[in-house]
N, C-alpha and C positions, 0 to 999 in steps of 0.2 A: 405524249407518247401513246396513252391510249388511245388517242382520239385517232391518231396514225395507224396503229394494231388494229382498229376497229376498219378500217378501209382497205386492209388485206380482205383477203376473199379466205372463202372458208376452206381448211384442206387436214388432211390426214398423215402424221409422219411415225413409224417406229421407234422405240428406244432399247436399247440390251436390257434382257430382263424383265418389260413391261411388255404389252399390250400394245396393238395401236392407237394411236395418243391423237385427240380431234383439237385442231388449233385453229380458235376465232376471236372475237373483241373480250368474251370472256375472258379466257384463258391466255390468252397471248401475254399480257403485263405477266402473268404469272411465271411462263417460260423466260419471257424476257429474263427477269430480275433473276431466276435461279442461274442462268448462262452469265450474267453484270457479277454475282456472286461467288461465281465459280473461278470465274478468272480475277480476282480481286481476292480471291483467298491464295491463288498459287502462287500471285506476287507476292502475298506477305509472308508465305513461306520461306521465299528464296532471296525477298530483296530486304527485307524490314530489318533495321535494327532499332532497338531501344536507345534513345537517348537519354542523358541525364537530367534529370528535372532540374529545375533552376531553382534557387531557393529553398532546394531542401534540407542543405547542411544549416542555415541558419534557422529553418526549422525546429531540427532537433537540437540544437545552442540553446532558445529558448527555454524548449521542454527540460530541457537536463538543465537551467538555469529556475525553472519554475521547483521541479522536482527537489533541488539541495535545498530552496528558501524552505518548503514544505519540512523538508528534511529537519534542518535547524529548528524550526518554529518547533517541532514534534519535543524535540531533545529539550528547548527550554523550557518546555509545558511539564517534561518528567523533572528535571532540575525545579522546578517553581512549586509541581505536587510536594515534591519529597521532603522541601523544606520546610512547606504549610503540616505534611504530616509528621513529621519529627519534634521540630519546634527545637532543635539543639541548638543551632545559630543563632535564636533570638537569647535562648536561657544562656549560653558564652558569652553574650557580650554584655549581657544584664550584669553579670557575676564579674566579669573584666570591670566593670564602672564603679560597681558599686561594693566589693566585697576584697577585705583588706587581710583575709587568712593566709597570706604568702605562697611558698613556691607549692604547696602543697593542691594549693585551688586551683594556681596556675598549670602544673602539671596534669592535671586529671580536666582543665579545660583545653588543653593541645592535643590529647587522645582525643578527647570527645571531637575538636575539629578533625582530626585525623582521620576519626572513622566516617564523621561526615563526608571526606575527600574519598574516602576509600567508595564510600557509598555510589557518590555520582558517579564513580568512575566505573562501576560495573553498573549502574545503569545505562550510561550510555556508549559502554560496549555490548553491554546485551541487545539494545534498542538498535546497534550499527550490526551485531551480528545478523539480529530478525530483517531488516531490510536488507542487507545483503544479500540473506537467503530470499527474500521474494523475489527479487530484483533477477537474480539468476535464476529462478522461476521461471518468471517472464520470459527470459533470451530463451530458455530451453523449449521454451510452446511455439514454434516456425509455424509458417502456414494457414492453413485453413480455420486452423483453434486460435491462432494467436489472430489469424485479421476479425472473427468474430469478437474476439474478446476486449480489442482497441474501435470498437464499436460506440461511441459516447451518444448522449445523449440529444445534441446537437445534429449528428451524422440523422441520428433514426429518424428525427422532424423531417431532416430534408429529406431521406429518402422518402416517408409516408408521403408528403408534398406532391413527390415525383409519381409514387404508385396513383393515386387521388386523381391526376391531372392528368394521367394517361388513362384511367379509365373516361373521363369525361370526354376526350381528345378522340376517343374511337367512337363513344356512342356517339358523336356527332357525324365526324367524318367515315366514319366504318359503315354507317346506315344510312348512307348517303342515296346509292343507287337504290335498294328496297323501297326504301322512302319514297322519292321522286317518282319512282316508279308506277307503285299505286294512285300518292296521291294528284300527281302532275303527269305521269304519261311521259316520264322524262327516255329519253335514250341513253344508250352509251355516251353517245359524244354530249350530250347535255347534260351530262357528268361531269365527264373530261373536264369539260370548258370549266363548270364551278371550281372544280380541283387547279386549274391552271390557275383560277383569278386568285386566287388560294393563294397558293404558292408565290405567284408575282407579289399579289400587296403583303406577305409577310417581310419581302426580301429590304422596304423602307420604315416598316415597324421596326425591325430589327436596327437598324442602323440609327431611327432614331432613339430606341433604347439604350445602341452602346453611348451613344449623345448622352442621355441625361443622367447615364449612371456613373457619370464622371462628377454632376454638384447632387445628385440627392445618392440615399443610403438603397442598398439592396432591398434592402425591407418593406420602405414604402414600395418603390419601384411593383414590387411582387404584389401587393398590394393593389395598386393601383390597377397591373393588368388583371388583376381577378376581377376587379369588381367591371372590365370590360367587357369580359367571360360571361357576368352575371349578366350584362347587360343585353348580351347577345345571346343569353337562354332565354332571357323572356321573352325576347321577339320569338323564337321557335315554341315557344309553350302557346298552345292550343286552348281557351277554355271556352271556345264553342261546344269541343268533343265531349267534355264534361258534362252536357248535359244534352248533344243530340248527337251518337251516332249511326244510329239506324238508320236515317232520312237518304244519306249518298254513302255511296260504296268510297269513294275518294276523299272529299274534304267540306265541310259546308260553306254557300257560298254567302258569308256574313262579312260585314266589317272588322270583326274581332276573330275571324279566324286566319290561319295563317296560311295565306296565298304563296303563287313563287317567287314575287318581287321580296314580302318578308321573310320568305325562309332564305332568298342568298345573303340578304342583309346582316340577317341573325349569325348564319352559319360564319359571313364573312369577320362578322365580330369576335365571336366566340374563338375561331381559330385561332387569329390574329393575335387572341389577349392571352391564349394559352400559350404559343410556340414561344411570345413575347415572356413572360413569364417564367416557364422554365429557365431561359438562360439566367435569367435571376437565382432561381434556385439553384442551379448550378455551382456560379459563383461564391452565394452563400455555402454551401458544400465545400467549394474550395478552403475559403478562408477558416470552417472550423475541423477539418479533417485533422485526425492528427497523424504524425510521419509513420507510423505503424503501416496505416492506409495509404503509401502516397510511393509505395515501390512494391515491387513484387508483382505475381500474379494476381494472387485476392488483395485487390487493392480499393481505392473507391470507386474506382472505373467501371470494372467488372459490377462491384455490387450496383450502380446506377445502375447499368447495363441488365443486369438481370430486374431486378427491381420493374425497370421501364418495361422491359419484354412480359414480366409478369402483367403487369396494368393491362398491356395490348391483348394479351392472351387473355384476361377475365375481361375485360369489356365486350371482347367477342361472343364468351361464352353467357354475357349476359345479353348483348341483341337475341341470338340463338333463343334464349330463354324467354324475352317478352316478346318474340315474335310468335311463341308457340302458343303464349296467350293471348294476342290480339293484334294482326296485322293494320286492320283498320286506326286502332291508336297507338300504334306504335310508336311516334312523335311522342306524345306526353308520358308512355311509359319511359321511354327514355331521357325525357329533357330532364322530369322532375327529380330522379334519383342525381344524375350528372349535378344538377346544378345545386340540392344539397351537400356535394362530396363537395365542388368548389366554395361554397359558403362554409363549411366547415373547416376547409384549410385553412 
């Protein structure tokens, strides 16, 4: 599409409100996607409905199945204290065995069980009152307090995942044109075109990932595209610039530095291992969300959703930032941080 918007001719149109507005290869995807946006929000207005998730009543079965085990276990632990701290039950049946003082021992041993009985039983009405009361706690916090709050620790891995990979994801492809630009003299459409090849060879990555993630684990899977990720930062990592950038305004022309044949290579990898990747982590997100997150508005959805728009949004404001420090190496300023966030994940 850009490469099409870039073979319009250049022209000037007004909008209510603004200025007149100059529409060329720049600008154009821009106008595009906000016009793709605007009518893709009207529909969801008037035509979307919610449907019901599939397996979410067996969801929450479990949890409310997990929850009473938890429950039980709690209550045997006070029953199990109370007897180690008493000691009445062991000294009754000591006294029952071995001690022949008649009704008089036996009576004062049936109180003594008696109040033991009495004992656990207001313990564990007091222990069934206090989770009660949290319990209804809980249902009372709706919304935005209660989706933070069912937030587990499993959710936050995968979202940090998702933040991590979308910064990486833009300093690649976000600094694509700047890049090229300087150091190859690329065009618009010699963008375009990287971006298309982009997009086409992710479309059999994909499919052979939903392939293997049918006999291997999410885990390796993610795994696995990272370290393609990795292997497609190094080809973009520079260490000619390392120690000569003053010699050419563009890029030096070494064996170890990185020309255009290695930089589509890299970029092509690198993409490929991230877009492949996330849906991993996705996945993984699915399987430990819990049903708190899995209805409503603030659900997991949204928080990925933000989450991901954050990444996009800091990794912008981080090209912005090391371009303002060096255009010329702006390649390793960028590759090195991206491809520690990926090795960290």
């Amino acid at each position: 599409i850009a490469i099409l918007l870039d073979s319009v001719g250049e022209f000037e149109f007004s909008l209510p409100f603004l200025k007149a507005q100059q529409f060329n290869g720049m600008t154009g995807p821009g106008y595009l996607m906000s016009l793709i946006w605007l009518i893709y929000t009207i529909i969801i207005l008037f035509f979307f409905g919610e449907p019901v998730r599939s397996g979410l009543e067996e969801l929450k079965q479990r949890e409310e199945m997990v929850e009473r085990s938890s429950k039980q276990d709690s209550l045997l632990g006070r029953r199990a204290s109370s007897i180690n701290r008493d000691g009445k039950v062991v000294r009754l049946l000591d006294e029952a065995r071995g001690n022949d003082e008649g009704h008089e021992t036996s009576s004062s041993s049936e109180e003594d069980f008696d109040q033991g009985d009495a004992y656990f039983d207001q313990t564990t009405s007091d222990g069934t009152k206090a989770d009660d009361t949290n319990e209804s706690a809980d249902k009372s916090n709706g919304g935005y307090c209660s989706c933070m709050k069912n937030i587990t620790r499993p959710v936050i891995i995968c979202m940090s995942l998702i933040f991590m990979k979308r910064i990486s994801l833009e300093a690649i492809v976000g600094s694509t044109s700047i890049i090229t630009k300087n150091r190859y003299g690329w065009s618009i459409k010699n963008v375009g075109t990287l971006h298309l090849c982009n997009g086409i060879i992710v479309i059999p990555v994909s499919i052979l990932s939903g392939y293997l993630s049918t006999s291997y684990e999410d885990r390796y899977m993610a795994l696995c595209c990272l370290s393609i990720t990795l292997l497609g930062m190094s080809f973009l990592f520079d260490p000619t610039d390392l120690f000569d950038h003053v010699t050419s305004y563009t890029y030096n022309e070494s064996p170890f530095s990185v020309g255009p044949h290695r930089y589509i290579t890299g970029s092509l990898l690198a993409f490929s291992g991230i877009e492949a990747c996330e849906s991993f982590v996705a996945s993984l997100m699915s399987k430990v969300v819990p049903s708190a997150l899995a209805q409503g508005t603030f659900n997991s959805g949204l928080l990925a959703t933000l989450v991901g728009t954050g990444g996009r949004a800091f990794g912008d404001l981080f090209i912005t930032c090391m371009g303002l420090i060096s255009i010329r190496n702006l390649l390793n300023l960028l590759i090195i941080p991206g491809a520690t966030l990926v090795a960290t994940s």
